[in-house]
N, C-alpha and C positions, 0 to 999 in steps of 0.2 A: 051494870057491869057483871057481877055474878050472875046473871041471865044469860047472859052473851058467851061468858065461860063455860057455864054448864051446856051449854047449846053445844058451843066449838068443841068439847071434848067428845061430848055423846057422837057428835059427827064425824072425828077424828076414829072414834072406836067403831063405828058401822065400816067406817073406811077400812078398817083393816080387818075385819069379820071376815069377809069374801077370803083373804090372805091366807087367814088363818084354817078358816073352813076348809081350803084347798091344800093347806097343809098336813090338815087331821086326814083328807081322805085320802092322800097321797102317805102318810104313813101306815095307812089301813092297808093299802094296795100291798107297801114296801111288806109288813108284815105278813099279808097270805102268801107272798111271792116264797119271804122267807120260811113258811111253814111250807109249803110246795119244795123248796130247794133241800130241805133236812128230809122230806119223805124220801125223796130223790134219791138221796145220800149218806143217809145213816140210817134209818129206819128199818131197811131190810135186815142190818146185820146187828142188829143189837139181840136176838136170839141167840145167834151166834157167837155173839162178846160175851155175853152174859154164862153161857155153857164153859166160853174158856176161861174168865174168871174163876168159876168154882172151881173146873178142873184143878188151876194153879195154886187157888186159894186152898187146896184138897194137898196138893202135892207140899206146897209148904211145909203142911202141920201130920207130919205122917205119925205120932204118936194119939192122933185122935183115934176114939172106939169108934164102933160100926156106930153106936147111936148117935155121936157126934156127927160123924161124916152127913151121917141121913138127915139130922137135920138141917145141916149147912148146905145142903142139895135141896132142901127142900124150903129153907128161907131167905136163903142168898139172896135170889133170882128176887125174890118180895120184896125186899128192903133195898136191893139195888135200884130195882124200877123206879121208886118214887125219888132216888134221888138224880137219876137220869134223869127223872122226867122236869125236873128243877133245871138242871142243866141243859137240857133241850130245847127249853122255855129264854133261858139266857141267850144260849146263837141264837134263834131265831130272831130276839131282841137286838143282839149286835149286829148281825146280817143287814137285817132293817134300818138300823142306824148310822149303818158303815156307807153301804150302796147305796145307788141310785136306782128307781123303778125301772130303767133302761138298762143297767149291770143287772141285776136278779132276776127279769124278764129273760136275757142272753143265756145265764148259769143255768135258769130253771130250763129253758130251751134243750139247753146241752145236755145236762144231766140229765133230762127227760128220756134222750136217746137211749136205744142197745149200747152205743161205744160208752155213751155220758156214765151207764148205771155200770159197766164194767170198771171204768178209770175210778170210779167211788168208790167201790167194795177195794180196790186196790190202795186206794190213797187212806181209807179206813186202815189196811194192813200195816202200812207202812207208818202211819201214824199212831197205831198201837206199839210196834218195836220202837218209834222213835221217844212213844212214852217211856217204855221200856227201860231206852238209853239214857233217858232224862234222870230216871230214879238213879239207876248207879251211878251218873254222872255228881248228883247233888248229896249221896252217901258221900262218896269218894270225896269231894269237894266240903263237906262237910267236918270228916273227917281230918283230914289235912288240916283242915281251917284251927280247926280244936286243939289239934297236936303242936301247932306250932304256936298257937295262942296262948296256949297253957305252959309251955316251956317258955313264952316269953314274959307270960304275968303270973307264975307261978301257982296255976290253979288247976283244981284235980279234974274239973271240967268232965263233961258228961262223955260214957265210953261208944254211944255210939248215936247215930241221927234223932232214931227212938226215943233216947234219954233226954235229947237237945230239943224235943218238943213239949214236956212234960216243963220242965220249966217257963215256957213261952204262956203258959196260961196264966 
């Protein structure tokens, strides 16, 4: 009887081998497609991103000396990269996981275009301002939240987002 079981399961797992096998190569696909779709899409402008960054990151902090600014020009760009490049590594992962090889075959298609690479560097734009919006929305929203929390439970509560993360650790 234990013969006959070990048989039928070993049988049962060859049977879904094939399944599975065409499953791994079908995520294989899903993910160059998605590494295809991000070159497409983001890749060109992350030069670009990265130059306005410092610039902002520069503009913020205007009491820094020449030495400071130089080296924040000069290591930003270093330290940013590898942490894009983590996040780069995640869409591509979600891309993959989200679509179908026939969705990301389409995007890569599209995006692949003159029109596709233009509507990208634009949706980059707009996706940067609407980070933008996101930060002062969740200040703002933050804010608010503390003020009326703290009037309600009587606590001196942190004065601003900054502060409200320092305790979160």
């Amino acid at each position: 009887m234990r013969t006959i079981l070990i048989a039928l399961m070993a049988a049962g797992l060859c049977a879904l081998a094939p399944g599975a096998l065409a499953q791994d190569a079908d995520i294989e696909v899903r993910a160059a497609l998605a590494e295809r779709l991000i070159d497409a899409t983001a890749r060109d402008g992350l030069d670009k991103m990265m130059d306005e960054v410092v610039a902002r990151q520069l503009e913020a902090m205007p009491n820094l000396t020449e030495e400071q600014r130089a080296w924040n020009v000069a290591n930003v760009p270093t330290i940013m990269e590898r942490h894009i490049t983590v996040m780069i590594d995640d869409m591509e992962r979600q891309y993959a996981e989200t679509f179908t090889t026939a969705e990301l075959r389409a995007l890569v298609e599209f995006y692949e275009t003159p029109e596709g690479r233009v509507i990208a560097a634009k949706q980059t734009d707009v996706g940067a301002r609407q980070g933008e919006g996101l930060i002062a929305f969740m200040q703002a929203y933050v804010a608010d939240y503390l003020a009326k929390y703290c009037a309600a439970f009587d606590c001196p509560g942190p004065t601003s987002a900054a502060e409200m993360g320092k305790g979160a650790h």
